[in-house]
C-alpha angles and dihedrals in degrees: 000000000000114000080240100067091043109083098012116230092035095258085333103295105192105253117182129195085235122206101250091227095051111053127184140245097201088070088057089075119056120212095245077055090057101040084055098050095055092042086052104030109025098063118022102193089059101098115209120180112222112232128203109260111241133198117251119190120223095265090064093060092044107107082201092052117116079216084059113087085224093052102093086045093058103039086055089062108048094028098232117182106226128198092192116097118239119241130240115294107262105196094205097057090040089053091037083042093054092048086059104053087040092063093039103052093072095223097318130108100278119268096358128124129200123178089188098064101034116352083200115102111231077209095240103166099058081041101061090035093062096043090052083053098048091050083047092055099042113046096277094289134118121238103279095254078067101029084110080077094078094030089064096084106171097344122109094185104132114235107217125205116251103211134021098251092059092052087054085053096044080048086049091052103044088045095053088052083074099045109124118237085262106052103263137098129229130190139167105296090176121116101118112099088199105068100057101062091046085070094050097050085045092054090040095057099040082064097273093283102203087210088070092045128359127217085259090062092043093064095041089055097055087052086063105050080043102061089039101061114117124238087256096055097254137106130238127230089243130006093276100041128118101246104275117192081245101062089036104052092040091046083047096044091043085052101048096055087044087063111260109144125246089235105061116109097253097047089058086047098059088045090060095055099044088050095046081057102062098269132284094299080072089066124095131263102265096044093054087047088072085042087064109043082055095052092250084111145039128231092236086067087063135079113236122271096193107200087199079081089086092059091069116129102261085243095058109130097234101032115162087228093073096050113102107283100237086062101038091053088051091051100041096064087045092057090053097044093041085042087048095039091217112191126180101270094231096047093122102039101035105099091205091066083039089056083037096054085056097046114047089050141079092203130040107279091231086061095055113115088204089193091068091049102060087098112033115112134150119262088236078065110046099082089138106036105212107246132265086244098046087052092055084046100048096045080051084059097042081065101042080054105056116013104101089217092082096040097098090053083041104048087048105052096031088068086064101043089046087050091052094051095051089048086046093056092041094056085045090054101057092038089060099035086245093309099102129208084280143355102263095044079046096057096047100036083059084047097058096035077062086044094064093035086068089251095296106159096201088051096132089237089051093054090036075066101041090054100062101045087098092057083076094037111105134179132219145142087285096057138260118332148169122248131230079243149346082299129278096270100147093029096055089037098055093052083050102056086041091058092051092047096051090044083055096243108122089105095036082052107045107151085045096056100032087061103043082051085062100036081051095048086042095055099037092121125262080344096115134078083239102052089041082054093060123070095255083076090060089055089063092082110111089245094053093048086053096046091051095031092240125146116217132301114188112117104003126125119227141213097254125011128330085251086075089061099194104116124208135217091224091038098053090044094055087039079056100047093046093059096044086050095054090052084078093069116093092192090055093037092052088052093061096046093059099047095258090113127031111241128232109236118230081242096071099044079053088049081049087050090048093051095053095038088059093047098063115110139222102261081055098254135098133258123195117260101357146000118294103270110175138042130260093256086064077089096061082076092047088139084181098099072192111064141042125222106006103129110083123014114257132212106250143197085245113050091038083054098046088043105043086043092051095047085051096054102045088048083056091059095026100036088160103059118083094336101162091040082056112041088044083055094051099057094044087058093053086051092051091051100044080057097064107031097113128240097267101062092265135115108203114235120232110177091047145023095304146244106031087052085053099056094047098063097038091054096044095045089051086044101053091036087069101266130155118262084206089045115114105243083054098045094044085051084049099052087043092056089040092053087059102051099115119214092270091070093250140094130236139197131156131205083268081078093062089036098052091029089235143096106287098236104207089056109224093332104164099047106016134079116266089333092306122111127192099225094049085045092059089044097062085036096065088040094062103038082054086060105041096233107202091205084097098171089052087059100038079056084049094046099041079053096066096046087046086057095046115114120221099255089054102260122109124232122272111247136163128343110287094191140077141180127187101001084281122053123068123213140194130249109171094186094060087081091067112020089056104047090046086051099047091047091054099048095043086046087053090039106051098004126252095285078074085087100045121098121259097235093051094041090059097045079052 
């Protein structure tokens, strides 16, 4: 497996489908150019010595490779056989090589991994890869807040911080060690067991391309449904997850067409479970969907998904246009493929779905009567029961559908709602350069793209989509997964740079900084001379955002790369904030000024405030992508069984939080744009957050496990909106906050918060420590020195917990999931376990002062 296939984008390099006739200058200058340039020309009394480039085969920059110090590290773990001999022992690489894998395996034994103990990866791979890289890069030597590293020797002895604030630096330099060549930082954002197989049935029925994935990743796949398998032999719908019949019919059915063979023991394990369930028509929708793309199941077992839908008028009261988008672009490639009825075309000769067909069923197949079976699902899926109503409306379907009496009206205006969804994911496609808004609407926008070109695998828009699978694959110590999205490069980034900003390092940190200001000015949406060359641009014209229900994009950040091309409001408030906060550095500043670093035009911060200005809703708070364009009862309709609250975009804590702040911040540096648009937002926004927080002081967190989030967010927007920190909303969050912190002197929640709605009352009990956690810790930390909490000793007992948690290198360990999507589904984000805790130290340092981490006993004898 080439280094190249492992992480996708490599670190999520921004790569356009350019216009031929419009090329681009940002491709003139390579990332490794740029990363030079600062090092030599941005700080001059940083020294570097110039070394003669040499040239590296492939196989040295293989993390696989036996010539790779982490070769050997890699191939333990997956148990590759190798043909290649190995070279002589070098004592230096193989101790260089240990302290590697010491640092990057975040407090576990490096390089294990054991799903018993914690199902969540520490990333250790991309990890050790980065680091290897860093020392590469530098001389061979650590940033000097962690030289003492290399200065151990033989000795084990831990060498605790201080002070807070040098924890918060340790925390700076070990994190650098992980910044990607152009500015930004990835991590594991898996988490999610149902995406994953949506690919492989893609690539299976599009006749197992090994362009998509190769018989390497197909191995390391299969590592990965096999160390998730639950005790019971099912799978969950995410990592932590009890096993659900959705997550266990859709990992069987994924290994199975990856090659594992119905007789190993954990396939029949996994048998066992789905048919002591009832069978697969006990699975979930979304789940037999895929069964039937594949042949394992027949139409008939599936509620309609008419693509006519699309020919509503605009002002009908219920329009698929005004559903969220992440739910309208997963439902628009299902209407054209169940309109379509594709079906693998060697379903019925192919002996694997024969096999298939036996296995994932209690009865014969041929037996099934599939119209009784549209609403079966097992009760461990049916978080969301589909409504009384949706029922009715889906049995009237089941008769539009069949009843030959309406063929001739249905032939005829299915055609052209077949005809319109083709023309919608085309035109999602090319906005998004064949990435797509999210990994299932991705897979199945690339199916049915094969499907109209009459299955031709070498049609340019089946390749356009073959060619950015890899951009969701990602690597760790559990195998090879797909991620809840192309990564969460410029989220996790922007917290980053704002961390380092409120601990006071931007200028201790140059490089660092200097490089996060140009991956920043690089993603801004449709912003660059590169992004404006490529046909997304041409989709920003008021006609074409009606046609294909999009708001506009100009000048907003997203979650992942520019080349995704959907702004959030969140995203590009963080983006925002990110950028104002790096204008306070001279070092960077000065950058700009001489040319090193291109500059970010007032314009396009005005284009960012623009963005977040039109997004506000009507209640005053912000949703994610767009404005809130439908009504509660749209849920009513929710067809998932699987998910809650995914039919219309909300306005959130923590949206309203990331946009108001931004806007505040911006109006701080820019007092003269807009000023009476913003400050009237603001305060709308306030309004809207004071209305949800809930009776007993705390805002619920959607996006991440849970309250403390929550709070978090709640406390900061109020804050920065001008209220009060004696005012009451604030003190009752405070005293809330302040009710969880466990005797430990941290705080703990796990995704059962976000799953019950209510305050997980074990804490994190599985993962954490002691029921602490040190996410959820630097959550309600940041919470409370926004608000200046005058409980001192509570947050000394936050922040020593976080010191205590620290590990030697200067990384914190990996613990429970942090994210969460849909009520019901947890995700990963790898970065939280250091962003936050360096956050939290640096505002509770410029809060209370340094002496805040300092025992109480010691701090007296001083």
């Amino acid at each position: 497996v080439s280094s190249s296939l492992m992480t996708g984008e490599p670190f999520g390099r921004q790569i356009w489908t350019l216009n031929e006739s419009q090329p681009s200058s940002d491709k003139e200058v390579s990332e490794d150019d740029m990363e030079n340039k600062l090092k030599q020309e941005l700080v001059p009394n940083l020294k570097e010595e110039k070394k003669e480039e040499e040239e590296k085969t492939e196989d040295n920059n293989n993390i696989f490779s036996p010539l790779s110090p982490l070769g050997d590290l890699v191939q333990n773990i997956f148990s590759f056989d190798r043909d290649n001999e190995s070279p002589k022992e070098d004592p230096k690489q193989d101790e260089t090589a240990k302290l590697i894998e010491t640092i990057a395996s975040g407090g576990r034994n490096p390089m294990a991994f054991d799903p018993s103990k914690n199902p969540n990866s520490c990333d250790q791979i991309f990890r050790a890869q980065m680091i290897s890289s860093y020392l590469e890069k530098n001389d061979g030597k650590f940033p000097e807040d962690i030289a003492y590293l290399q200065d151990k020797g033989e000795s084990d002895e831990a060498n605790p911080p201080k002070t807070a604030m040098e924890a918060a630096k340790r925390g700076v330099a070990f994190y650098s060690l992980l910044q990607s060549t152009d500015g930004h930082w990835a991590g594991d954002y898996g988490g999610p067991h149902f995406l994953l197989p949506g690919l492989v049935v893609s690539w299976y029925v599009m006749g197992c391309p090994s362009v998509m994935i190769s018989p390497p990743q197909q191995a390391l796949m299969l590592h990965y449904f096999k160390v998730h398998q639950q005790a019971d032999g099912g799978w969950g719908t995410h990592i932590e997850s009890p096993s659900t019949m959705f997550g266990a019919v859709i990992c069987y059915l994924a290994a199975r067409l990856l090659g594992a063979h119905k007789d190993e023991d954990w396939i029949k394990s996994g048998r066992d479970f789905i048919q002591k369930e009832g069978g697969a028509v006990m699975t979930s929708s979304w789940a037999k969907f895929w069964l039937c793309l594949v042949g394992c199941m027949d139409w008939k077992g599936h509620n309609s998904v008419p693509p006519e839908m699309w020919l509503l008028p605009n002002w009908f009261p219920f329009h698929p246009g005004r559903m969220w988008c992440h739910c309208r672009m997963v439902y628009l490639p299902m209407g054209y493929l169940y309109g379509s009825r594709f079906i693998y075309s060697q379903a019925e000769t192919d002996p694997l779905i024969e096999e298939l067909r036996n296995e994932l069923y209690c009865e014969p197949y041929d037996s099934i009567e599939w119209d009784r079976t549209r609403h079966l699902v097992a009760s461990m899926d049916n978080y969301s029961p589909i409504p009384t109503f949706m029922k009715f409306a889906q049995n009237c379907l089941s008769v539009y559908e069949n009843w030959k009496i309406f063929r001739p009206f249905r032939d005829a205006i299915r055609k052209a709602g077949l005809d319109f969804c083709l023309e919608y994911m085309r035109a999602e496609d090319l906005q998004t350069n064949f990435i797509d808004i999210g990994p299932v609407n991705k897979a199945l926008n690339m199916v049915s793209a094969f499907h109209s070109a009459n299955n031709d695998i070498n049609d340019p828009a089946v390749r356009s989509h073959m060619m950015r699978v890899p951009d969701y694959l990602w690597v760790a110590e559990d195998g090879m997964k797909m991620q809840g999205y192309n990564g969460s490069q410029c989220w996790d980034t922007s917290f980053a740079i704002q961390a380092v900003w409120e601990c006071g390092l931007l200028d201790k940190f140059p490089i660092l900084s200097a490089k996060v200001w140009a991956f920043l000015e690089r993603t801004q949406i449709l912003s660059t001379e590169c992004s404006q060359s490529t046909p997304a641009y041409q989709y920003e014209s008021c006609d074409s955002r009606d046609k294909f229900y999009r708001h506009v994009s100009k000048g907003g950040w997203p979650f992942s790369t520019s080349a995704h091309g959907w702004p959030i409001s969140d995203c590009t408030g963080e983006g925002l904030k990110g950028v104002l906060a790096l204008m306070d550095s001279p070092i960077v500043m000065d950058g700009v000024k001489r040319g090193i670093l291109k500059d970010i035009e007032p314009r396009r911060l005005y284009d960012a405030v623009n963005v977040i200005l039109t997004l506000q809703n009507e209640d005053g708070g912000w949703a994610t992508y767009e404005n809130n364009r439908g009504f509660g009862w749209y849920e009513e309709l929710n067809p998932s069984e699987v998910f809650g609250d995914i039919m219309i975009d909300y306005s959130y804590v923590e949206c309203s939080m990331a946009s108001l702040t931004a806007l505040a911040d911006f109006h701080e540096k820019y007092p003269d744009h807009r000023t009476n648009e913003i400050t009237f937002a603001i305060k709308r926004g306030a309004e809207f957050m004071k209305s949800i927080q809930r009776k007993d002081g705390s805002w619920y967190g959607s996006w991440a496990c849970c309250f403390c989030y929550g709070c978090w967010f709640g406390i900061e927007g109020l804050i920065k909106s001008g209220e009060s920190a004696s005012s009451p909303a604030i003190q009752k969050c405070c005293q809330y906050l302040l009710s969880q912190q466990r005797a430990n002197g941290g705080w703990g929640e796990d995704f059962t918060s976000c799953y019950d709605k209510d305050y997980a009352a074990n804490g994190m009990q599985s993962y954490g420590d002691d029921g602490s956690g040190v996410v959820n810790t630097a959550w309600a930390l940041m919470a409370l020195s926004a608000a200046k909490c005058n409980d001192v000793e509570a947050v000394r007992k936050g922040v020593r917990y976080l010191m205590s948690r620290q590990l030697d290198c200067g990384d914190w360990p990996q613990e429970g999931i942090a994210g969460v999507f849909n009520r019901a589904c947890g995700i990963t984000y790898t970065a939280y376990r250091n962003v936050f805790p360096i956050w939290a130290l640096g505002r509770c340092v410029a809060t209370y002062g340094d002496n805040i981490g300092k025992d109480p006993c010691i701090k007296e004898l001083e």
